[in-house]
FIVO-156058 format. One record per residue (C-alpha): residue number from 1; residue in one letter; x negated, y, z negated. Coordinates in Angstrom, 1 decimal, always signed. Layout:
BEGIN
{k=NUM; r=a; X=X; Y=Y; Z=Z}
...
END
This chain:
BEGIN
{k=1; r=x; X=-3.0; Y=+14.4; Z=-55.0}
{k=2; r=x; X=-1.5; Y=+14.3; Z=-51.7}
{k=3; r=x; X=-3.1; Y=+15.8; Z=-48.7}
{k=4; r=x; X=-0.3; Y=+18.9; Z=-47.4}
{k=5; r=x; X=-0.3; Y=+18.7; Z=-43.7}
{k=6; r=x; X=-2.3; Y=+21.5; Z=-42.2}
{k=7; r=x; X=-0.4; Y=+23.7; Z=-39.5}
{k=8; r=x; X=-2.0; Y=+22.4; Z=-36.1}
{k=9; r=x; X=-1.1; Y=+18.7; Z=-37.6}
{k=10; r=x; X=+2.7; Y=+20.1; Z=-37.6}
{k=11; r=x; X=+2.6; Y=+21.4; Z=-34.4}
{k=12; r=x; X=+0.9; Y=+18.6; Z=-32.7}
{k=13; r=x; X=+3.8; Y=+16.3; Z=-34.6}
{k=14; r=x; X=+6.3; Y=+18.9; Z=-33.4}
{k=15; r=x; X=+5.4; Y=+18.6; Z=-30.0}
{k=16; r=x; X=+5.0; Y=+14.6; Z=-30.2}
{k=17; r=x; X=+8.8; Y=+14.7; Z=-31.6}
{k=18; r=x; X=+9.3; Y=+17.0; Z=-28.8}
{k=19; r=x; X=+8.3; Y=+14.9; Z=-26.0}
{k=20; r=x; X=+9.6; Y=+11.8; Z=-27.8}
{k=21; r=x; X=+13.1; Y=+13.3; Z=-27.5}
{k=22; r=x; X=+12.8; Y=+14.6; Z=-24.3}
{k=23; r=x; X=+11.9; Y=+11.2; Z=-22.3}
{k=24; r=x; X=+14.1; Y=+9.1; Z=-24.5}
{k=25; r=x; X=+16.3; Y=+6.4; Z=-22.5}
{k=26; r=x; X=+19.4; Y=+4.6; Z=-23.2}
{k=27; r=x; X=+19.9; Y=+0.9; Z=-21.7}
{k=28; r=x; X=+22.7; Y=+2.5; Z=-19.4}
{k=29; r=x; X=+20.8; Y=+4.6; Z=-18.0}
{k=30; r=x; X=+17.4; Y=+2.9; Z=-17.5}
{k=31; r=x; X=+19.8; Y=+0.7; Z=-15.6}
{k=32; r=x; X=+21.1; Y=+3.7; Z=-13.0}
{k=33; r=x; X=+17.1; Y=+4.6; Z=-12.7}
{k=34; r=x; X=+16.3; Y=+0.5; Z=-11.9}
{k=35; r=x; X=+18.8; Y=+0.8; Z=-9.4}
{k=36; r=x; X=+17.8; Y=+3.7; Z=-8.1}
{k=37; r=x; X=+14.2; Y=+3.3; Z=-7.7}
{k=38; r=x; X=+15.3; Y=+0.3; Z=-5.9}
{k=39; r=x; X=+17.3; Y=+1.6; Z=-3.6}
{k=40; r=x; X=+14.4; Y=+3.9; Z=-2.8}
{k=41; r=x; X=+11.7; Y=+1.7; Z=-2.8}
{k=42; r=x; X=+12.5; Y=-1.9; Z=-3.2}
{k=43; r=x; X=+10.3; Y=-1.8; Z=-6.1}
{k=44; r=x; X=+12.6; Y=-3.4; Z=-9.5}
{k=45; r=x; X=+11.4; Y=-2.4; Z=-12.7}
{k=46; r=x; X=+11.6; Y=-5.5; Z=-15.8}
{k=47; r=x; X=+13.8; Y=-4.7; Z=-18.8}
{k=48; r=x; X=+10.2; Y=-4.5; Z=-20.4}
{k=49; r=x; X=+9.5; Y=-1.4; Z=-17.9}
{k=50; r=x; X=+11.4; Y=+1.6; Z=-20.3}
{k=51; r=x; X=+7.8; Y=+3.0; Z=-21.9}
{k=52; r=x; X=+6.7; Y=+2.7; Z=-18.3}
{k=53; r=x; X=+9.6; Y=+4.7; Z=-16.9}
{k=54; r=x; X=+9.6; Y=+7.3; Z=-19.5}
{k=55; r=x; X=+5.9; Y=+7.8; Z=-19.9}
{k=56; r=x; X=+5.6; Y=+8.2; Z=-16.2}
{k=57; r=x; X=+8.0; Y=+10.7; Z=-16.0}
{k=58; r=x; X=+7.4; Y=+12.7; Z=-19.3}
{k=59; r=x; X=+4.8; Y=+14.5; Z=-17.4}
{k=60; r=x; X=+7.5; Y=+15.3; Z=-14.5}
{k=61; r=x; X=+10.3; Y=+16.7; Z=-17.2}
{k=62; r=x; X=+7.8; Y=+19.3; Z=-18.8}
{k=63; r=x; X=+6.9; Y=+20.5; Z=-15.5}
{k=64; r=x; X=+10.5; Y=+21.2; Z=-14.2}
{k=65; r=x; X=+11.7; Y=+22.2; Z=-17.8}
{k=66; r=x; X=+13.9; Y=+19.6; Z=-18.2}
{k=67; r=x; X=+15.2; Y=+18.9; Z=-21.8}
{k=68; r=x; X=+16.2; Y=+15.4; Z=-20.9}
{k=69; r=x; X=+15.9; Y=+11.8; Z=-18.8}
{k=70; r=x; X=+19.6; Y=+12.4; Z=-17.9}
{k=71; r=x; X=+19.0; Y=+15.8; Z=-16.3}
{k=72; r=x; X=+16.2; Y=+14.4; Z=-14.6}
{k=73; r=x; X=+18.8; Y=+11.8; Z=-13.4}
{k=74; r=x; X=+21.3; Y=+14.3; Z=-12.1}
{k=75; r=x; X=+18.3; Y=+16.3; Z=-10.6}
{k=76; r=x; X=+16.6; Y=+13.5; Z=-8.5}
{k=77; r=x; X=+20.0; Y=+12.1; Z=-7.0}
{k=78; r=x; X=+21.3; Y=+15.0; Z=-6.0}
{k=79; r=x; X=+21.6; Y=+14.9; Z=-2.1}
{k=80; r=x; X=+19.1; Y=+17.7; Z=-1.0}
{k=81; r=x; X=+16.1; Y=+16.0; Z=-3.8}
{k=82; r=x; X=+14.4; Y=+13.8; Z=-0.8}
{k=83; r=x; X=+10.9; Y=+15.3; Z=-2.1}
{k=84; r=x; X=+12.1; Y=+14.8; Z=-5.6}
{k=85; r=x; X=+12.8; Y=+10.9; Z=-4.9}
{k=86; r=x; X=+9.7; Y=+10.7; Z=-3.3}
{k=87; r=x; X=+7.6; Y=+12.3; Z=-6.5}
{k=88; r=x; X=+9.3; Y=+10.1; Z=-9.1}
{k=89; r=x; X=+8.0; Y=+7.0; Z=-6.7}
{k=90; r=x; X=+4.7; Y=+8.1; Z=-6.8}
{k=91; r=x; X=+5.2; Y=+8.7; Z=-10.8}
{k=92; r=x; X=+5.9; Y=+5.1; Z=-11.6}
{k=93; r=x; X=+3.5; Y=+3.1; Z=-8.9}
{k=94; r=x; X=+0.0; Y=+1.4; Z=-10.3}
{k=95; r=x; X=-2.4; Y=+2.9; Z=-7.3}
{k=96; r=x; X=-5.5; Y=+0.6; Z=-8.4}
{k=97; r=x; X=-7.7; Y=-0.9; Z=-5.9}
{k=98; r=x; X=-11.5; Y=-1.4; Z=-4.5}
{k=99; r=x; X=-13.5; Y=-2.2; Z=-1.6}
{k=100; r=x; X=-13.8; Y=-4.7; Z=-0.1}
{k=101; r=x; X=-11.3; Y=-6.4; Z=-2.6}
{k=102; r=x; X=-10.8; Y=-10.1; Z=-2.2}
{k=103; r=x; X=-14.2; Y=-10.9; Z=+0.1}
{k=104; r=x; X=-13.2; Y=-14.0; Z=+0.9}
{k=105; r=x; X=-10.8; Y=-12.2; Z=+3.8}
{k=106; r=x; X=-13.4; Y=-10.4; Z=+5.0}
{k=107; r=x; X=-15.8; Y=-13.3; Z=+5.2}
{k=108; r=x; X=-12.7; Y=-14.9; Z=+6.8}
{k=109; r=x; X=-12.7; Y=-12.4; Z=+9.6}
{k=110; r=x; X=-16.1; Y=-12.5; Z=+10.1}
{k=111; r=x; X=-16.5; Y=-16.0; Z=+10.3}
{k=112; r=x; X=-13.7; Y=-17.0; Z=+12.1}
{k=113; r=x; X=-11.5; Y=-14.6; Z=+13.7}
{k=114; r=x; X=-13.7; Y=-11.6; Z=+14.8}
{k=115; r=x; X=-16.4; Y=-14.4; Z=+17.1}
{k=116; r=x; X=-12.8; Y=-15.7; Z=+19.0}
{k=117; r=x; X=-12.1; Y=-12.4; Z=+19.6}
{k=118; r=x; X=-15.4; Y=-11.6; Z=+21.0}
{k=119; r=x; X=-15.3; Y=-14.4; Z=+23.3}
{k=120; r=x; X=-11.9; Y=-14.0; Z=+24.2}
{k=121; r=x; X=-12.6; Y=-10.5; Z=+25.4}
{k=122; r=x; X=-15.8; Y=-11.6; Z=+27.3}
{k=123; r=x; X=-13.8; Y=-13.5; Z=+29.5}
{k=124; r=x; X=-11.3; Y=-11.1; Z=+29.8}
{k=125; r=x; X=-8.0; Y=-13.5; Z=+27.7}
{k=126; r=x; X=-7.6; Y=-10.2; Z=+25.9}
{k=127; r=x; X=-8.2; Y=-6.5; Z=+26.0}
{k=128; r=x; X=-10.8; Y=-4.7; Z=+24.1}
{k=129; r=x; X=-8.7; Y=-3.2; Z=+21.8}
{k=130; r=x; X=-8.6; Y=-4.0; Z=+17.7}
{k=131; r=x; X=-5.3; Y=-1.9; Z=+15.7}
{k=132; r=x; X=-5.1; Y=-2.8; Z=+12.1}
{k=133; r=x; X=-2.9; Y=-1.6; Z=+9.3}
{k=134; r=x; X=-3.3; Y=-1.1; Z=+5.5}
{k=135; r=x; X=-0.1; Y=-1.6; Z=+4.4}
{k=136; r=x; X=+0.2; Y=-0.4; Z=+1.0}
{k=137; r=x; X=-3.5; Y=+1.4; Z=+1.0}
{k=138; r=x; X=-3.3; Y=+3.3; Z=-2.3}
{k=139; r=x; X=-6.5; Y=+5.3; Z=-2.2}
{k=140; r=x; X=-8.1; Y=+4.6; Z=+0.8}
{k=141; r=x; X=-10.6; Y=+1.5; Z=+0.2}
{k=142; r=x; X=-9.2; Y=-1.1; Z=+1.8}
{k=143; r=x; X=-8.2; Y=+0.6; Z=+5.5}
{k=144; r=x; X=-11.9; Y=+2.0; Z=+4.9}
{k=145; r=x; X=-13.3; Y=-1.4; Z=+4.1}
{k=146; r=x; X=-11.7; Y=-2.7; Z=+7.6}
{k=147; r=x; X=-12.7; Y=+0.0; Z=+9.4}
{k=148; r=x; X=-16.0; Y=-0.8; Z=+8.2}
{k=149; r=x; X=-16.5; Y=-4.1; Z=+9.3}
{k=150; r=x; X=-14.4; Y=-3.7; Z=+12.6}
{k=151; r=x; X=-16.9; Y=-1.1; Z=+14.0}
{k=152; r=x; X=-19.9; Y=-3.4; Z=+12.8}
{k=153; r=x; X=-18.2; Y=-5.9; Z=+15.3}
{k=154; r=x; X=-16.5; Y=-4.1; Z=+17.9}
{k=155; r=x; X=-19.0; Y=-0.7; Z=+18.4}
{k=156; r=x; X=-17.8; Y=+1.7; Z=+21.0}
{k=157; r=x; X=-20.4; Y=+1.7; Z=+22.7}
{k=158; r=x; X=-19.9; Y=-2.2; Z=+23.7}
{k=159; r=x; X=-16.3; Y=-0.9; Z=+25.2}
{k=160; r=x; X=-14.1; Y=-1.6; Z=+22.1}
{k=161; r=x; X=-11.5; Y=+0.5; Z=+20.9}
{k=162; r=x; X=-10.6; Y=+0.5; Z=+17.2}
{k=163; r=x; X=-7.8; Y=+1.8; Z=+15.4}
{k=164; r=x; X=-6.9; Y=+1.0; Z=+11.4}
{k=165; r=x; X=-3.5; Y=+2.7; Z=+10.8}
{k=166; r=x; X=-3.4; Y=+2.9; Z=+6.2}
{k=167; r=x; X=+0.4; Y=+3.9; Z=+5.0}
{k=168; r=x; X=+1.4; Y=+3.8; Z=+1.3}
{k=169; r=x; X=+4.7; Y=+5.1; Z=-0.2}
{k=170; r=x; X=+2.5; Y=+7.1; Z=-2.4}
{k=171; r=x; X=+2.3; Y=+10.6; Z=-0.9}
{k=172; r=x; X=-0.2; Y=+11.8; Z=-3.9}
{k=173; r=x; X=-3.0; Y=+8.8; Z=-2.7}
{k=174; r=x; X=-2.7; Y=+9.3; Z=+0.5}
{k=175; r=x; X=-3.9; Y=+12.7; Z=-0.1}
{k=176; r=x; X=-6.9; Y=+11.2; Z=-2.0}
{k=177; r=x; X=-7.3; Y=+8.9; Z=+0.5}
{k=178; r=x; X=-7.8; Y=+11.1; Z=+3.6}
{k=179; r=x; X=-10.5; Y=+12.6; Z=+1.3}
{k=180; r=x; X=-12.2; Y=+9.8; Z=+1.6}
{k=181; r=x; X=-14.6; Y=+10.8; Z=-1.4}
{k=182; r=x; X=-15.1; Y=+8.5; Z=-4.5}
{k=183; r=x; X=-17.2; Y=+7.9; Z=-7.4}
{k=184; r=x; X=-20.9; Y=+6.6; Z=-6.7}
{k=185; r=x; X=-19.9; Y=+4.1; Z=-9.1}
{k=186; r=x; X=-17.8; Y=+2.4; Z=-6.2}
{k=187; r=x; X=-20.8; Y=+2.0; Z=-4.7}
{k=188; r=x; X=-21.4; Y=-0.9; Z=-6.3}
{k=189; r=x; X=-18.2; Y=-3.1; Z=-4.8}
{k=190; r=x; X=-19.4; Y=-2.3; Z=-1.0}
{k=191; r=x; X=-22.2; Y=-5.0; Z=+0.4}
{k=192; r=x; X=-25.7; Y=-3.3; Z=+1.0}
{k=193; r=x; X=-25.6; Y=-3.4; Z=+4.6}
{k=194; r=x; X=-22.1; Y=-1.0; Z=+4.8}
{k=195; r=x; X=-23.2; Y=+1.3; Z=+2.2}
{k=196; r=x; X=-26.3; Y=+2.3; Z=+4.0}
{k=197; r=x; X=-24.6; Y=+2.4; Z=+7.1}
{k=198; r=x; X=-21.4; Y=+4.0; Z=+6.2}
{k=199; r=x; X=-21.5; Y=+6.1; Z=+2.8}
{k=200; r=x; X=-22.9; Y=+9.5; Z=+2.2}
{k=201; r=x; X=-24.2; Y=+10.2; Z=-0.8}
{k=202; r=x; X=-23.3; Y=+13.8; Z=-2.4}
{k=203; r=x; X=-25.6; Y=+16.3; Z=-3.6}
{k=204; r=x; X=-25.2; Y=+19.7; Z=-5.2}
{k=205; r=x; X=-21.8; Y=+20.2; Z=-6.5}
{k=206; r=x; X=-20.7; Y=+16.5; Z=-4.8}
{k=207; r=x; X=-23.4; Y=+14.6; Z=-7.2}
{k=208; r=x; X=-22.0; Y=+12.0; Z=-8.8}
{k=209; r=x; X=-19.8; Y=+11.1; Z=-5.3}
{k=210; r=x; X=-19.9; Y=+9.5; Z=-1.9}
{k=211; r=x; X=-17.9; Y=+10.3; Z=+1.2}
{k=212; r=x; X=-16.8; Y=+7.9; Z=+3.7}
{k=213; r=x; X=-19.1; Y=+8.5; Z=+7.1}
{k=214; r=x; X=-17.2; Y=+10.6; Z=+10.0}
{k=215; r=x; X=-17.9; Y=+7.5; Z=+12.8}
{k=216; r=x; X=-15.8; Y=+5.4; Z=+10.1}
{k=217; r=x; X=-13.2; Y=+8.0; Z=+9.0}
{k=218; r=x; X=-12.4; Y=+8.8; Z=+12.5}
{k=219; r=x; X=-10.9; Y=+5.5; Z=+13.3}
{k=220; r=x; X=-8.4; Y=+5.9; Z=+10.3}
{k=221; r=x; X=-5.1; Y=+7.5; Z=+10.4}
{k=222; r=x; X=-3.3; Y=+7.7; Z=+7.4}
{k=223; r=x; X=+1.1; Y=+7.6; Z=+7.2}
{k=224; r=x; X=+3.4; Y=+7.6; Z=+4.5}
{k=225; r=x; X=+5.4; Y=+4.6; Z=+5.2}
{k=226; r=x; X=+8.3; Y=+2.7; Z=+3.0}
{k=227; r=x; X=+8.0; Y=-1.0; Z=+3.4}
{k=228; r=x; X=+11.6; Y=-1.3; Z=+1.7}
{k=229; r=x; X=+13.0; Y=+0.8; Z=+4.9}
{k=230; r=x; X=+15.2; Y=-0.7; Z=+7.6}
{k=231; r=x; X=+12.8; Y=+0.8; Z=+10.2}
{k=232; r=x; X=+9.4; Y=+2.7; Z=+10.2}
{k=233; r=x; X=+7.8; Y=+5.3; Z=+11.9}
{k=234; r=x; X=+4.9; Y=+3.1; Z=+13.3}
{k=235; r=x; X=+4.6; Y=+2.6; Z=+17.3}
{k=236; r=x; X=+2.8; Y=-0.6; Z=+18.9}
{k=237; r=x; X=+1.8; Y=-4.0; Z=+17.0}
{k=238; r=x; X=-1.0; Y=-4.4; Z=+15.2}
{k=239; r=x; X=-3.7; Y=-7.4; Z=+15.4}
{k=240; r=x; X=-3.9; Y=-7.7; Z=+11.7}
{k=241; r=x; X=-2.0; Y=-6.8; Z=+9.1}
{k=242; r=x; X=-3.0; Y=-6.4; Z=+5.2}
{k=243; r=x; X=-0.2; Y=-6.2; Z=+3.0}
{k=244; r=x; X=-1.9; Y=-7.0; Z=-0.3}
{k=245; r=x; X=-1.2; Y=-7.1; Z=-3.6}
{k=246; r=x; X=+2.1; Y=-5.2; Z=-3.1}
{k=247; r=x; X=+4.4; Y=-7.5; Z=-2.8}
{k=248; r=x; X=+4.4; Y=-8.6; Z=-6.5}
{k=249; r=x; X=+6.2; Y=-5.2; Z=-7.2}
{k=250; r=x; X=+9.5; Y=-6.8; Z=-5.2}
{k=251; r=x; X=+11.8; Y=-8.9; Z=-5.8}
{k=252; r=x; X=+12.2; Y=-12.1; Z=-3.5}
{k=253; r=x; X=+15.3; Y=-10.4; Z=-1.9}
{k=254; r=x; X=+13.3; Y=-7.4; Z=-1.0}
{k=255; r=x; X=+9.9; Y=-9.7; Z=-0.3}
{k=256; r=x; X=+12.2; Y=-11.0; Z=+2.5}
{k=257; r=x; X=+13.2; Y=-7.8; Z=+3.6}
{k=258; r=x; X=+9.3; Y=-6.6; Z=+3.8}
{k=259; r=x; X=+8.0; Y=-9.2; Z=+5.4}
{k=260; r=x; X=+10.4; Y=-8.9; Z=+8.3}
{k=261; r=x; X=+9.6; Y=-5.2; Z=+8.9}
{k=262; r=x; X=+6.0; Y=-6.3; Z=+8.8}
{k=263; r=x; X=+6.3; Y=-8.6; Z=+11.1}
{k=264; r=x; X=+8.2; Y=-6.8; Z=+13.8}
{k=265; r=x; X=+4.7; Y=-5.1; Z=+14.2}
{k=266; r=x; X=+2.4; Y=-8.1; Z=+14.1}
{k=267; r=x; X=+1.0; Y=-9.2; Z=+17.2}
{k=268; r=x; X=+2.1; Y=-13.1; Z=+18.1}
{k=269; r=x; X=-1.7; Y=-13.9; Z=+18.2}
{k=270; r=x; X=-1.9; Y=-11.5; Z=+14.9}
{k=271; r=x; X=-2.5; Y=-12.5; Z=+11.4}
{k=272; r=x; X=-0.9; Y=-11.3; Z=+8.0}
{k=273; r=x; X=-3.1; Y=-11.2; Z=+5.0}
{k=274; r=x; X=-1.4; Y=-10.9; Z=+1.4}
{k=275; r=x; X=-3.0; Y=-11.0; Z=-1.9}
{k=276; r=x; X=-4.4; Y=-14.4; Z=-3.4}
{k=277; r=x; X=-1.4; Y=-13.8; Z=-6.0}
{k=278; r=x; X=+1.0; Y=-14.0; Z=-4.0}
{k=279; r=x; X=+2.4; Y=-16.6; Z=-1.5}
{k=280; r=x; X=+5.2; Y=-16.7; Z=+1.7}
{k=281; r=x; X=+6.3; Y=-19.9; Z=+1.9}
{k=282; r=x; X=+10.1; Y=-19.1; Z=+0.2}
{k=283; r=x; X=+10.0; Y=-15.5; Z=+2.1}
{k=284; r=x; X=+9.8; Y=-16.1; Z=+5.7}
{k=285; r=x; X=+9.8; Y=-19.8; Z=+7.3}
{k=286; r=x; X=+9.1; Y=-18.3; Z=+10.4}
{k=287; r=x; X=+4.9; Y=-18.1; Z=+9.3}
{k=288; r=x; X=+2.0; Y=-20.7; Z=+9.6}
{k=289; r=x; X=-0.9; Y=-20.6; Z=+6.9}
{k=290; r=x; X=-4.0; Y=-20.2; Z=+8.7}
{k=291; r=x; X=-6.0; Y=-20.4; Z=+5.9}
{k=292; r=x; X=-5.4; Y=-19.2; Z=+1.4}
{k=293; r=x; X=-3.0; Y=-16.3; Z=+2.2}
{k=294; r=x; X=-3.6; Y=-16.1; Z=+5.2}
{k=295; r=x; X=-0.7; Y=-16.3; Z=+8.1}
{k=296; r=x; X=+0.5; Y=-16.1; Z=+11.7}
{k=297; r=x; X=+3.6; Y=-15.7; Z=+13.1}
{k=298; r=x; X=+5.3; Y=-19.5; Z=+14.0}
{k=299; r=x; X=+6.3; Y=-19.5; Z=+17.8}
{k=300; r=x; X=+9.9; Y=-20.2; Z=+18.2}
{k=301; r=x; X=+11.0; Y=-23.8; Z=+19.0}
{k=302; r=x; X=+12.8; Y=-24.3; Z=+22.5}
{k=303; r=x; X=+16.0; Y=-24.9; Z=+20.9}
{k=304; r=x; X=+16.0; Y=-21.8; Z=+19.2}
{k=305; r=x; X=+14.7; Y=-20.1; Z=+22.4}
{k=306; r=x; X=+17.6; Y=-21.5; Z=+24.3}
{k=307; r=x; X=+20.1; Y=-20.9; Z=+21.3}
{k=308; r=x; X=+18.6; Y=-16.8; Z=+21.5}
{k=309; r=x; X=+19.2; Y=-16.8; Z=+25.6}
{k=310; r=x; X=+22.6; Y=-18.3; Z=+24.9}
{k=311; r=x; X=+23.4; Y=-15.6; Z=+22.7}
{k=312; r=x; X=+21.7; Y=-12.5; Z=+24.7}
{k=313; r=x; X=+23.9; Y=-13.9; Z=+27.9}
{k=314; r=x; X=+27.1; Y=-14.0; Z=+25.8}
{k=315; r=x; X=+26.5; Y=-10.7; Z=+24.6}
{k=316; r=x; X=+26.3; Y=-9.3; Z=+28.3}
END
């Protein structure tokens, strides 16, 4: 005999049906969202990205009471929904990172960059000063991971200043991140010598969790920056710049566009790291591969330095 459907089994397919209904999508209007979310973010979803879209946002419609994906719409573009724009960003971006991801940068640094900068400074060719920014720093590791290994070689109390500036379009980790608590299981992905040096481990109700050291978390300031912006709020240039593993969420017309606002804050003796996926030599001709995915900024040939001066003095 057949087995009748007991009542919580109806319910629970009630509410399945429910939500089903509630964060279905039609074609035309996943395309006003992809637009959209561009405009707002640079960031363009694939035709393959519906479930994505509406499983993200499925959450968000419950919580406002929201029967549909095309009153979310109306809600979120509505001129006074700023914050609203901003929450359905952080809805739909993949926050997943570690420390010290990618070693071979750091070992990079170490090896290479941080002794020149050392010596450099000795016989005072450049300040004693370090500024570094986490572009894209989801929940923290990474602008934590610098800061690590920049005050292991530039201590304040050798007369080095240190700054590590982390931004993220994500409001929601950069909460997280200025927490600077994680799982001990993370322990595991920072080397021996930074662990010991820089982690505390909790006890009581904080078993289970470690907390970034203050001397560490001190020299990070946290921002909520959009890369796909004309402009941001960020003052100065910066010695190095990480910006990786984001730009595989735009597409080459916004890469270009990313990569020049980055640059307009790299130092011309800085370097721009990206991830090992991804590579700049169709986004901005104006870089020099120092070494994998690693880059500095190409110094303009006299022509072009003329052809600028040219310009300036026909503007006056």
């Amino acid at each position: 005999m057949p087995r009748h459907k007991s009542s919580s089994e109806l319910e629970n397919g009630d509410a399945f049906r429910e939500s089903h209904d509630r964060s279905a999508i039609t074609p035309a209007l996943f395309s006003r969202f992809q637009n959209l979310i561009y405009q707002e973010s640079g960031i363009w979803l694939g035709e393959h990205k519906h479930a994505l879209l509406t499983g993200r946002l499925a959450k968000r419609l419950r919580l406002l009471g929201l029967n549909s994906m095309q009153e979310y719409f109306q809600l979120v573009t509505h001129p006074d929904q700023q914050h609203e724009r901003a929450v359905m960003i952080d809805c739909i971006t993949t926050n997943q990172t570690h420390f010290f991801r990618e070693p071979r940068h750091f070992d990079f640094l170490a090896q290479e960059v941080f002794p020149r900068w050392q010596r450099e400074a000795a016989n005072a060719e450049r300040p004693a000063r370090i500024r570094a920014w986490s572009a894209g720093c989801s929940s923290g590791e990474e602008p934590y991971s610098l800061a690590m290994i920049l005050l292991r070689h530039f201590p304040a109390e050798r007369g080095w200043d240190v700054e590590v500036l982390a931004s993220d379009i994500c409001t929601r980790v950069l909460e997280r991140a200025r927490g600077a608590v994680y799982a001990i299981e993370k322990a595991k992905e920072i080397p021996p010598e930074f662990l010991h040096a820089c982690m505390l481990k909790g006890r009581g109700d904080q078993k289970g969790m470690m907390k970034v050291n203050p001397d560490v978390h001190r020299l990070v300031r946290f921002a909520r920056v959009n890369l796909h912006a004309d402009s941001y709020p960020i003052l100065g240039s910066f010695d190095l710049i990480f910006c990786r593993n984001v730009l595989i969420y735009f597409d080459q017309r916004s890469k270009q566009k990313v990569i020049a606002g980055i640059l307009r804050h790299l130092c011309p003796s800085g370097l721009l790291f990206v991830g090992h996926s991804e590579h700049l030599g169709t986004v901005s001709p104006n870089l020099k591969t120092v070494a994998p995915t690693v880059y500095s900024v190409t110094p303009p040939k006299h022509s072009e330095v003329e052809e600028m001066r040219a310009a300036a003095s026909t503007s006056l």
